[in-house]
C-alpha positions in Angstrom: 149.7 -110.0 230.4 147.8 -112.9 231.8 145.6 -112.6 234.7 145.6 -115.4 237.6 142.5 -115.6 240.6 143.8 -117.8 243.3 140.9 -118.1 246.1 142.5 -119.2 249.7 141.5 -119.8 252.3 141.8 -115.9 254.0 142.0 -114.0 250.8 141.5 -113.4 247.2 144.9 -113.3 245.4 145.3 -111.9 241.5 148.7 -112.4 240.0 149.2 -110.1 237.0 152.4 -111.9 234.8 154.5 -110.0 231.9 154.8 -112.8 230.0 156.4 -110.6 227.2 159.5 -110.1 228.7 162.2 -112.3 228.3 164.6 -111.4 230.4 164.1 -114.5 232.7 166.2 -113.4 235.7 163.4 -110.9 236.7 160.1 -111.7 238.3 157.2 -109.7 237.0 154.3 -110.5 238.9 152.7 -108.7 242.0 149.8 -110.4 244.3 146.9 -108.6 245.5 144.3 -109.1 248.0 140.8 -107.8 247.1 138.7 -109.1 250.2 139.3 -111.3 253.1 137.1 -114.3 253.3 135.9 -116.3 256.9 135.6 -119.3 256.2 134.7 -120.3 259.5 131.2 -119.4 258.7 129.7 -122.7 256.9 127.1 -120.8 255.6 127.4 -120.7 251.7 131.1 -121.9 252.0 131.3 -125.5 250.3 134.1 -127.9 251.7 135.9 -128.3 248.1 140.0 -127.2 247.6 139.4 -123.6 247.7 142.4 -123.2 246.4 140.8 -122.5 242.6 141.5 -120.3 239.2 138.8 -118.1 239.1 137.7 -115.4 236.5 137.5 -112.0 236.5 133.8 -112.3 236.2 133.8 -114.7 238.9 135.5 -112.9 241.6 132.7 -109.8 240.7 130.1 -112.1 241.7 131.7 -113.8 244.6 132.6 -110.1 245.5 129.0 -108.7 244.5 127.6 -111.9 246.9 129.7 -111.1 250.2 128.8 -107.6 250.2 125.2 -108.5 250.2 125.7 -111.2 252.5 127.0 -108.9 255.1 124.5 -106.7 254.1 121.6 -108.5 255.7 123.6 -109.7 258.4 124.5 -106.2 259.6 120.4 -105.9 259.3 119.7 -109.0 261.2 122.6 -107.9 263.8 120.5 -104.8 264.4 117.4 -106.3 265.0 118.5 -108.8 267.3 120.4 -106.1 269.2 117.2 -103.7 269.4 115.2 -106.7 270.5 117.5 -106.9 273.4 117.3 -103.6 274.4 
């Protein structure tokens, strides 16, 4: 079974394919969307395709470097929002 990371524009896709099976007339693969991405935001987004192969390892740390991302901004968000109280 091979394992393919497509990154788009809104999502993270993995397509899992049963290459052992030879029966041809069926598809066996399924797509799956692990996180939604904005793109809109520039900040740490490059302008490159970002329609890529990506590893399993790589989508952990792309993953792993979102959730801290939104981590602080939820903190900032806070902040600015008591400040304006």
């Amino acid at each position: 079974m091979s394992h393919i990371f497509k990154k788009t524009k809104e999502a993270y896709h993995a397509t899992f394919l049963d290459e052992d099976t030879d029966d041809d007339s069926s598809m066996n693969a399924f797509t799956t969307c692990f996180t939604e991405i904005d793109f809109r935001d520039d900040s740490g987004c490059s302008n490159e395709d970002v329609d890529e192969d990506l590893t399993f390892e790589e989508l952990k740390m792309l993953r792993k470097e979102e959730i801290e991302a939104r981590a602080i901004q939820k903190e900032r968000i806070q902040i600015l929002m008591e400040d304006n109280e």
